[in-house]
C-alpha positions in Angstrom: 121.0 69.8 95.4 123.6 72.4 97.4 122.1 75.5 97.3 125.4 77.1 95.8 124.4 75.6 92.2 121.4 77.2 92.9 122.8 80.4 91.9 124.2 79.1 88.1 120.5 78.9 87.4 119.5 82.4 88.0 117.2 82.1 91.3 114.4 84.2 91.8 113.2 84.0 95.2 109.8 84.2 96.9 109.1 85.0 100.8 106.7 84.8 103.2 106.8 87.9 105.4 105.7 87.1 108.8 108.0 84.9 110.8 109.9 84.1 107.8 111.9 87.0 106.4 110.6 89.0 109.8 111.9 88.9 112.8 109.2 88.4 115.8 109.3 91.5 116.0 107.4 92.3 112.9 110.9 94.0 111.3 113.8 92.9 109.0 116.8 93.1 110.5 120.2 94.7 109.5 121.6 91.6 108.2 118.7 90.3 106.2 118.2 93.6 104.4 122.1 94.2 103.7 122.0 90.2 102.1 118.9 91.0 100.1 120.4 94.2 98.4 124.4 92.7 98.0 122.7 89.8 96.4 121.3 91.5 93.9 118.9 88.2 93.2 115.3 89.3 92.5 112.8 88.5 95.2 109.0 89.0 95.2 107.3 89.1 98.6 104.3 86.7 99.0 102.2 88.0 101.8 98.8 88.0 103.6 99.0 91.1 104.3 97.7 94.5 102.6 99.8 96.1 99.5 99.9 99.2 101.6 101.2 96.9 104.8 104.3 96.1 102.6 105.7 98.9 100.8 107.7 100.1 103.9 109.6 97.0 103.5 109.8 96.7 100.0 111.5 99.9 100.1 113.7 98.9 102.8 115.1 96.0 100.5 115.2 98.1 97.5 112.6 95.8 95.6 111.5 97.0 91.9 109.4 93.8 90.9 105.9 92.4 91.0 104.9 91.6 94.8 102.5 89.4 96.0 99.5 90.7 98.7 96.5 89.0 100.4 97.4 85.5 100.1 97.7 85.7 96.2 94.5 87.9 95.6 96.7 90.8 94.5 99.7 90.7 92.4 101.2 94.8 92.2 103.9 96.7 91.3 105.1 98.8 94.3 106.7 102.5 93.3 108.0 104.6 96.8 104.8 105.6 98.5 101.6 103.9 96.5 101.4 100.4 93.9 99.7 99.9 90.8 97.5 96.7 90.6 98.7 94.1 87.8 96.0 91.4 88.8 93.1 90.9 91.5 90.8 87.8 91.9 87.3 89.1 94.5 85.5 86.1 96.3 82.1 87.1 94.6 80.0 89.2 95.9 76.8 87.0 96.7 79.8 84.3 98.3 81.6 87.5 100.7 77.5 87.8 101.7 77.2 84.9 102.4 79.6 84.2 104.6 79.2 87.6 106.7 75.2 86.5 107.1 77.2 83.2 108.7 79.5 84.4 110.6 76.9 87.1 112.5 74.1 84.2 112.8 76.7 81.4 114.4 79.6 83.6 114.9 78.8 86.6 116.7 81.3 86.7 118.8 83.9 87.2 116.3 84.9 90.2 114.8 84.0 89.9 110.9 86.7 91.9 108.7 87.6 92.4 105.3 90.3 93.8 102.9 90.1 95.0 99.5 93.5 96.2 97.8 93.3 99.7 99.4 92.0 98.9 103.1 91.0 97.0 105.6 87.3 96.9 106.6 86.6 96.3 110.4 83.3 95.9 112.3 84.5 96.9 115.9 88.0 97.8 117.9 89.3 94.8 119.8 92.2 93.8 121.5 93.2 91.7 118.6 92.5 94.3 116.4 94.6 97.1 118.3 96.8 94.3 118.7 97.0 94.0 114.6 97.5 97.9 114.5 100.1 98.3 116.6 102.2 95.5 114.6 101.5 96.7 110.9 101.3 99.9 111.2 97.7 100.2 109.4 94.7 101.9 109.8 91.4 100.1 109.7 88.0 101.5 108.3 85.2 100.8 110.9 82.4 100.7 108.4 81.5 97.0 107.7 78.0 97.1 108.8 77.6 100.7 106.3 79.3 99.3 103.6 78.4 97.0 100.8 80.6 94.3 100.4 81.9 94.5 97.1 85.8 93.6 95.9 86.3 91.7 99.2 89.9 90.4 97.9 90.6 88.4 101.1 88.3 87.9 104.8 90.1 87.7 108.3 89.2 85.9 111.1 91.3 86.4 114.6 90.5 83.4 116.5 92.6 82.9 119.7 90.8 79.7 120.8 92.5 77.5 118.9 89.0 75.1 119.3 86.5 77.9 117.9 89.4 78.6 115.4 88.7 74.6 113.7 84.9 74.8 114.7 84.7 78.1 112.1 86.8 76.4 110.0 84.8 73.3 109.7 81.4 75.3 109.0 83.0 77.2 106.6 84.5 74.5 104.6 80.8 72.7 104.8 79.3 75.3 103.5 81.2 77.0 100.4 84.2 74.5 100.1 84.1 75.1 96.2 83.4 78.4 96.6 86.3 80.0 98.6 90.2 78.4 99.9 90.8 79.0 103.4 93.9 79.1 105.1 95.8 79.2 109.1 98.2 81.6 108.9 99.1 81.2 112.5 98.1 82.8 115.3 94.7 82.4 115.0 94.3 84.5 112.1 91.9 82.5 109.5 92.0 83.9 105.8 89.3 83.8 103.2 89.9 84.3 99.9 88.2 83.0 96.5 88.8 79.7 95.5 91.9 78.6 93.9 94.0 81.7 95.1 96.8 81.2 97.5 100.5 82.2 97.5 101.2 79.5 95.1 99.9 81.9 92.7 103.4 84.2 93.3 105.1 81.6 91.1 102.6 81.1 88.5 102.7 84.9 87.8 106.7 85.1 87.7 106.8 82.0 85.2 103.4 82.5 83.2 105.0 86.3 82.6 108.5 85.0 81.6 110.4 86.8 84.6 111.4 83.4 85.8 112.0 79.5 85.0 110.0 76.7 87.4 113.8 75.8 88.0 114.7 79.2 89.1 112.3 79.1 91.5 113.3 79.7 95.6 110.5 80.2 98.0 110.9 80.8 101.8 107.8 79.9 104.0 106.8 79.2 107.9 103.1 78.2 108.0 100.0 77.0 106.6 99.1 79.3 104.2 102.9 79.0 102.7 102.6 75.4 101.8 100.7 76.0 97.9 103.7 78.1 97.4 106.4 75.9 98.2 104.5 73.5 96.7 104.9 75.5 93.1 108.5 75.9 93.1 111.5 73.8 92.5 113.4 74.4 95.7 111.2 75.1 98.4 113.0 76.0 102.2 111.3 75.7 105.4 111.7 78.0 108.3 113.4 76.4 111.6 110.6 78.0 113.2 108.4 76.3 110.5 105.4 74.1 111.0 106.1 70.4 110.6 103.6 70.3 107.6 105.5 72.9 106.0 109.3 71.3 106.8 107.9 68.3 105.3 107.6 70.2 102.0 110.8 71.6 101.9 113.6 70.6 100.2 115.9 72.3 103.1 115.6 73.8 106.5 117.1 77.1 107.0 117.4 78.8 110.3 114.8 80.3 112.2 113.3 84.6 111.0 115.2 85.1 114.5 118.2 83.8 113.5 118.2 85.5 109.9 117.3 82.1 108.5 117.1 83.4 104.8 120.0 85.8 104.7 122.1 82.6 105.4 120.1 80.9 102.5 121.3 83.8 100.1 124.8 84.2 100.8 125.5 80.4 100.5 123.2 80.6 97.2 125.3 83.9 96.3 129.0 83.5 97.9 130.3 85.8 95.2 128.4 88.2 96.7 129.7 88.4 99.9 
């Protein structure tokens, strides 16, 4: 289908953030946030990272409706400078155990951190860490080993071996497959949440709350963690810079985040608008 009918249907658009409507810089750039407000078309962000991580850039893009943070674990409605929580889903508490007891017996090494809607919970500074900080712009608490873990909404794992990254991956599927989904979201970042949630669940709250049609459904992704999401709309578009996993989901290719792949997507959706 040419993406210009898309627009008789009323699109509402879903994005991933990182390396899809961002450039590698971790920024959007002039022209992708002059398309998103001319277009006037409603977009919800779908994210893995922190509510607080994204309000800067909802604001940027003059967004008033539900967003999606942590994968699908948190669906909120973002005002200026703070979000109100519409719906949450925790791994369990004796499950987020159970995995930190894991990853500190056969995973030492690794840096074991958490998020809950409000912040992110960090056993030790890194390089990947300060790495982390210096790209989002957030703060991390360093109390995992004082805290309990309760309300863990999503786990992160920065793995730069790309073999220890599918050794952790492995155990961790052995070991609670049915109680927890894990994704890649590139980079050697592995995220936990609890089973069944993923970005897919973005769509599922825009049509199961009337704010959208399945058919009205555009979503914009790159990687791994994308693909349950493009996998619940009707026209699903793949990043240049995509994985081939994800372009083989896609209905269409847009350019690369560095190319302002999506804000070509909109104003061939939206011509009137431009």
């Amino acid at each position: 289908m040419d993406t210009k009918g898309w627009f008789a249907l009323g699109c509402y658009l879903i994005s991933d953030l990182d390396h899809t409507l961002l450039n590698e810089q971790g920024r959007l750039s002039s022209r992708t946030i002059l398309t998103v407000v001319k277009s006037q078309l409603p977009l919800m962000l779908a994210s893995a990272r922190m509510p607080i991580q994204m309000l800067d850039l909802i604001n940027q893009l003059q967004l008033t409706g539900p967003q999606t943070a942590l994968n699908g674990a948190v669906i909120f409605q973002p005002a200026v400078h703070e979000f109100r929580v519409l719906e949450q889903h925790a791994i369990p508490d004796q499950t987020a155990q159970k995995l930190q007891n894991l990853v500190k017996t056969e995973f030492p090494e690794l840096n074991f951190t958490w998020m809950d809607a409000e912040s992110w919970h960090v056993s030790k500074l890194d390089q990947q860490i300060e790495t982390e900080i210096f790209y989002t712009g957030i703060q991390p608490l360093f109390d995992v080993d004082q805290r309990p873990l309760k309300n863990v909404l999503q786990i992160l794992l920065i793995i730069e071996d790309s073999k220890r990254l599918k050794e952790v991956k492995k155990r961790l599927i052995a070991n609670y497959s049915n109680e927890i989904a894990i994704h890649e979201a590139g980079d050697g970042y592995l995220t936990i949440n609890a089973a069944a949630v993923n970005k897919g669940c973005a769509a599922r709250y825009l049509i199961e709350h009337e704010l959208a049609d399945y058919d009205q459904l555009v979503a914009f992704g790159d990687d791994e963690n994308d693909l349950p999401m493009l996998k619940s709309v009707a026209h699903p578009v793949a990043m240049a810079n995509a994985s081939q996993s994800v372009k083989e989901s896609a209905e269409i290719i847009a350019l690369s985040n560095e190319e302002d792949g999506i804000a070509q997507i909109i104003e061939r959706i939206a011509p009137n608008k431009f």
